[in-house]
N, C-alpha and C positions, 0 to 999 in steps of 0.2 A: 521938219525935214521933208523934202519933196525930192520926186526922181528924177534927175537928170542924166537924160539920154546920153550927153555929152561925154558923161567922163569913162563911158564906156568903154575899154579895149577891143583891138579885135580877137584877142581870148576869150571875153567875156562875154561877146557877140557870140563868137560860137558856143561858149559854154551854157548859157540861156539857151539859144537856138535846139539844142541838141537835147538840155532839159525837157525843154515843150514837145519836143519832139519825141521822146518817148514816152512820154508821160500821156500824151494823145495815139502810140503802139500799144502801152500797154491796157489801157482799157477801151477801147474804140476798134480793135485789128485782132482777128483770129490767130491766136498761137499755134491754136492745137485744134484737129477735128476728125468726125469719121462720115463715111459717105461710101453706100450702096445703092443698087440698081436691083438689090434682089426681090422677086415677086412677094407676094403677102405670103406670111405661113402661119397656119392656124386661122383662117383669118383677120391678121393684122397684119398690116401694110408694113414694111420693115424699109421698103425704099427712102432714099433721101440722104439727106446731110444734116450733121450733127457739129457743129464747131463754138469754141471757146477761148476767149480772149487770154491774154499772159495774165493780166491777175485772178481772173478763175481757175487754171490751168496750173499752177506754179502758186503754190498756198503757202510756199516758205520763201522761195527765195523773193516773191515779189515786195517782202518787207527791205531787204535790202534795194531794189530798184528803186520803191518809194521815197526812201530816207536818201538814197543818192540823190533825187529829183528836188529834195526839199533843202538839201545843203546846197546844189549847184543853185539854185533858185536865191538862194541866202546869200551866197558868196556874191552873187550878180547885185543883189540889194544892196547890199555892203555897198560894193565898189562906187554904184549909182547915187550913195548919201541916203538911202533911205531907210537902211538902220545902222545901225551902230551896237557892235559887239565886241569884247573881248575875249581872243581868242587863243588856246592854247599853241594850235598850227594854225600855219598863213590860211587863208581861205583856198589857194590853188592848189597847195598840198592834200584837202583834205577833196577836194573837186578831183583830184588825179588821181589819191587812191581808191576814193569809193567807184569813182568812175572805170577805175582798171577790175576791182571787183567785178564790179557790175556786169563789165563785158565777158569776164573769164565763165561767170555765170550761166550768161544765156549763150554763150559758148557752148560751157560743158551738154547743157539740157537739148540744144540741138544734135548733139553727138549721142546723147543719151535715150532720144527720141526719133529713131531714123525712120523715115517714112518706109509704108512697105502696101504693096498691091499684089492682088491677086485676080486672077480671071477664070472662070469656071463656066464653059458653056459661055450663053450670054449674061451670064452675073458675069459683073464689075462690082470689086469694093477694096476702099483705098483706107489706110491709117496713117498720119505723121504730121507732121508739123506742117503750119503755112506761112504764107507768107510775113504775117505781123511779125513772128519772130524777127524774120531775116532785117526787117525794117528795125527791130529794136535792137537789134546786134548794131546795127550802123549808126542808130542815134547815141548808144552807149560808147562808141567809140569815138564819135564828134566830140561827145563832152568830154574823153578821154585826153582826148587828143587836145582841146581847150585849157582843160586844166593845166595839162604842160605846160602849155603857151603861158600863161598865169607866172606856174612856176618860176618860167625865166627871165616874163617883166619883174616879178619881186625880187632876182637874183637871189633866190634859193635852191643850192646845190642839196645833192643826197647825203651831204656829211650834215650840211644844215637840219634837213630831217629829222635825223638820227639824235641829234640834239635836243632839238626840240621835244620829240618824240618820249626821249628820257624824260624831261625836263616835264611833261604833262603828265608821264606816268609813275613820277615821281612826288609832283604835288594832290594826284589821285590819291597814293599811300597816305601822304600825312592828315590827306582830308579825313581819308578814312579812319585813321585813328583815334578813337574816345580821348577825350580829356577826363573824364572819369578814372579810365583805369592809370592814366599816368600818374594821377595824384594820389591814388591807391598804393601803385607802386612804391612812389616816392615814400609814404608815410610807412609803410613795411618796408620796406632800406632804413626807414631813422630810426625803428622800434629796435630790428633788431641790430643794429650798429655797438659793437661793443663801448662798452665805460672806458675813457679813455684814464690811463695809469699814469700818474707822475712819473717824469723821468728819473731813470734811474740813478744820474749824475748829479741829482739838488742836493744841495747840502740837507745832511739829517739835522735832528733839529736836538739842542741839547739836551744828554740827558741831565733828569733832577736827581741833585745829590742826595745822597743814604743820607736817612734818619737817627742820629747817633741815639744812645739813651742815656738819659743826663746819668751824671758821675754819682756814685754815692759817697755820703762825706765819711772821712776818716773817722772810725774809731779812734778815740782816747787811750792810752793805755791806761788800766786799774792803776788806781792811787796808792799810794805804797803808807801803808797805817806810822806813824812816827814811834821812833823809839824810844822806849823807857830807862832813864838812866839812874842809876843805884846812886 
C-alpha cells in the first residue's frame, strides 16, 4: 500500500490540514501564561513571563485533542489507500464528532480561563490565555468543519448515524458478553427444567386380570353301609 495524494478530497485536505495544524498548537503555542514587571522581593527577582503550551496546560482534556488528531490522521490514511480498516462508523462521522468535541472543549477552557490584568503603581502583571489557544480553536474547527464535508461526500445523513451508532453499540454488548456464563446458564435452564409427564390423554395400559384360586374338588357324599336282609 502506498499514499496517494490523488484520491484526496477537498475534505480530506482540510481535515489533514487542520489535524497538523493543531497538533503543531498544541505542543509548539502557549495556551496559558503569567507575566509581571514586579521588582525583586526578598531578594528574588519575580519579574518576567511564565507561559505553557495546551498540552501542559490542559492535563485532561488534551487526551481527547490528541485522539481527535490521531483519528482525523487515520481517516486521511484510509481514504489515501494507506491503510485499510474496518470500521464501525464512516471515517467522517467519527472526524466530525470528535472534531466538534474538540472545539466545544477549547471553547469551554477559554471561557473558563478569562484573562485578567491588573496595574499597581508601575507594576504591570497579566494572567489568561494566549494566543495558541485561539489558534487551536480554529484548527479544531477546520477539522470540524472537514469532517462534515466528509460526511456529505459518503452521503451520510444524521438518521444514518444513529443507525449506525446503534449498531456499534450494540455489537460492543455482545462482544462484551462471556461465552462462559451463557453456557453456565444454559446448563442451569436444563438441570432445572422439569421431567416431562406423559400426557394425560394416552391410553392406560391394561389392567392384569385377578388371580382366581383354583376350585376345590367336590366332596363325595359318605357311602351308605348296604342293607341286611332277614
Amino acid at each position: 500500500m502506498s499514499f496517494d495524494i490523488s484520491r484526496l478530497r477537498r475534505a480530506d485536505q482540510i481535515v489533514g490540514g487542520g489535524a497538523i495544524a493543531l497538533f503543531i498548537f498544541l505542543f509548539f503555542f502557549k495556551w496559558y501564561g503569567f507575566s509581571t514587571n514586579a521588582p525583586s522581593i526578598g531578594g528574588v527577582n519575580v519579574s518576567g513571563s511564565i507561559s505553557y503550551s495546551g498540552w501542559h496546560t490542559f492535563t485532561n482534556s488534551r487526551w481527547v485533542w490528541i485522539i481527535t488528531i490521531i483519528v482525523a490522521l487515520g481517516a486521511v490514511a484510509i481514504r489515501a489507500g494507506l491503510l485499510k480498516l474496518e470500521l464501525p462508523l464512516q471515517p467522517g462521522v467519527l472526524v466530525a464528532g470528535l472534531g466538534a468535541l474538540s472545539t466545544l472543549l477549547i471553547l469551554y477552557r477559554i471561557l473558563d480561563h478569562p484573562s485578567a490584568s491588573a496595574s499597581f503603581g508601575g507594576v504591570h502583571t497579566s494572567v489568561g490565555i494566549k494566543i495558541g489557544i485561539w489558534l487551536g480553536l480554529i484548527a479544531a474547527g477546520a477539522l470540524t468543519y472537514g469532517g462534515y464535508l466528509s460526511m456529505q461526500d459518503e452521503g451520510t445523513s444524521l438518521a444514518d448515524v444513529r443507525e449506525q451508532a446503534s449498531q456499534a453499540a450494540s455489537s460492543v454488548a455482545a462482544s462484551m458478553s462471556s461465552p462462559s456464563e451463557g453456557s453456565a446458564s444454559t446448563g442451569a435452564s436444563a438441570s432445572d427444567a422439569p421431567t416431562a409427564s406423559p400426557p394425560s390423554d394416552a391410553p392406560a395400559s391394561p389392567a392384569a386380570p385377578p388371580i382366581q384360586p383354583p376350585a376345590a374338588p367336590p366332596i363325595p357324599p359318605p357311602a351308605t353301609p348296604p342293607s341286611s336282609e332277614d
